[in-house]
C-alpha positions as CSV (number, residue, x, y, z in Angstrom):
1,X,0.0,0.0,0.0
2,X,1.3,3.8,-0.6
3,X,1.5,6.7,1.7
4,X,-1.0,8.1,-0.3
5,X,-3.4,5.2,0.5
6,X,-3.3,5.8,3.8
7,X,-3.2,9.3,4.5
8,X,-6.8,9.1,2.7
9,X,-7.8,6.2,5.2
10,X,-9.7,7.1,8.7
11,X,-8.2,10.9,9.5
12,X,-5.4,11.0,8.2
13,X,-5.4,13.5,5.8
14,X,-6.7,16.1,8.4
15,X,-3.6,14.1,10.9
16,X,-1.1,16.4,9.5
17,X,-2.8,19.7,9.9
18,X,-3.6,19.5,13.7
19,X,-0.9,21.5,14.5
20,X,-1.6,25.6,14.2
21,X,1.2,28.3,14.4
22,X,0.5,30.6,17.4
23,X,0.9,33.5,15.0
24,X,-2.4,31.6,13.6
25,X,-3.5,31.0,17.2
26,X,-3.4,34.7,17.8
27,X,-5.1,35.4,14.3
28,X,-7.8,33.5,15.5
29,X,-8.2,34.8,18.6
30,X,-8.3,38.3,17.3
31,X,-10.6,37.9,14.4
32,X,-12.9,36.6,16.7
33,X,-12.7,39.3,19.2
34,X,-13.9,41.6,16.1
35,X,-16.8,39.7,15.6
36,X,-18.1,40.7,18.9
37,X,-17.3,44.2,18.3
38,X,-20.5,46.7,18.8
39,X,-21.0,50.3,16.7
40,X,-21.3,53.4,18.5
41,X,-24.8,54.7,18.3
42,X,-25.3,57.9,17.5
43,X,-27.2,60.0,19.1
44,X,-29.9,62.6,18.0
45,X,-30.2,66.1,19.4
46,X,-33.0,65.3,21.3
47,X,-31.3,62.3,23.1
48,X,-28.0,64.2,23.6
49,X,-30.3,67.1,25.1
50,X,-31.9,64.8,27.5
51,X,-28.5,63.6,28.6
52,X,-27.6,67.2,29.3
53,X,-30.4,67.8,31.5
54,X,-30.3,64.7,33.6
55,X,-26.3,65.6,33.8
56,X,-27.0,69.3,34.5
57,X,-29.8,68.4,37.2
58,X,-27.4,65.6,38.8
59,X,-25.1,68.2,39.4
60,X,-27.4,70.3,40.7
61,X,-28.2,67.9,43.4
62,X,-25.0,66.4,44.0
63,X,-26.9,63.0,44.4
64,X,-25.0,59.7,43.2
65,X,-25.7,58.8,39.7
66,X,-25.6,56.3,37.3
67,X,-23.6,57.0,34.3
68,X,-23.6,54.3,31.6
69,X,-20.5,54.4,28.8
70,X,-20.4,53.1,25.6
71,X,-17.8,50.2,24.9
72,X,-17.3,48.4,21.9
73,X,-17.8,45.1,23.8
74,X,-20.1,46.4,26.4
75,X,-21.5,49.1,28.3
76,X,-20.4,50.0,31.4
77,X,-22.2,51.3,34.1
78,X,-19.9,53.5,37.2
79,X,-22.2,55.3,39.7
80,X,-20.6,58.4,41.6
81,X,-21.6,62.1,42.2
82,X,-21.1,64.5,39.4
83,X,-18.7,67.3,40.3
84,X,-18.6,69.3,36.9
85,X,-19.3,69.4,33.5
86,X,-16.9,70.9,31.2
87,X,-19.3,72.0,27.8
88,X,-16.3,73.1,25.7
89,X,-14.2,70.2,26.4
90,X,-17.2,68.0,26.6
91,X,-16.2,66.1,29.8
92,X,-18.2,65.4,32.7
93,X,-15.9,64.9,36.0
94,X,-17.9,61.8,37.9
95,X,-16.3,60.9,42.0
96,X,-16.4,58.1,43.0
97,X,-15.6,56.5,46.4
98,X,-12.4,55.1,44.8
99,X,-11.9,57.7,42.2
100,X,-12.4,60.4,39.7
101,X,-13.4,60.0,36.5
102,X,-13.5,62.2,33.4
103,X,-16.0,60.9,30.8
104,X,-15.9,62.2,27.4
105,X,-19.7,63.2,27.1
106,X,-19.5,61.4,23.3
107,X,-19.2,57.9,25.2
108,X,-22.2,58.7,27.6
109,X,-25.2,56.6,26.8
110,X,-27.7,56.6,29.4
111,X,-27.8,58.6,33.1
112,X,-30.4,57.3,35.8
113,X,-30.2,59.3,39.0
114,X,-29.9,57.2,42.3
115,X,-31.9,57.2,45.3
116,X,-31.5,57.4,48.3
117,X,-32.7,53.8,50.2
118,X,-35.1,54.3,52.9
């Protein structure tokens, strides 16, 4: 019988091509990361103004809020109290008990004020 023969018997014409580079490995791992990549949604003027106002009036308070940022695997969600907003850089400067933030106001997605418990 040839090689030939029996490379095409069973698996063995895949028996070869088990093993991958880890330059492949890495390819792999990457391209597959991308597919789980999200778009940045963009937001209308009337969206961006209710942002504004919930920002402006969580300031006014200085009650802990909820701000929720856009990432391109997730959103994320960091609830602190918001010390200023900065409308010509467009930052809002969220404290939080273990730090401060400064949140480009592009990435902001969603603010919920936070109540007190009772």
């Amino acid at each position: 019988m040839t090689t030939r023969g029996k490379k095409l018997r069973g698996n063995g014409i895949w028996e070869a091509s088990r093993m991958m580079l880890p330059e492949h490995k890495s390819a792999i791992r990457t391209h597959r990361t991308r597919l789980n990549e999200r778009m940045k949604p963009e937001l209308d003027e009337q969206r961006v103004e209710e942002l504004s106002a919930s920002l402006a009036e969580a300031l006014e308070s200085g009650a802990a809020t909820a701000v929720t940022t856009f990432g391109a695997y997730g959103d994320e969600t960091t609830v602190g109290v918001v010390a200023k907003i900065d409308p010509i850089e467009r930052y809002v400067k969220l404290t939080t008990p273990e730090e401060t933030l400064w949140i480009p106001f592009g990435d902001i997605v969603h603010v919920t004020p936070r109540r007190p418990d009772r």
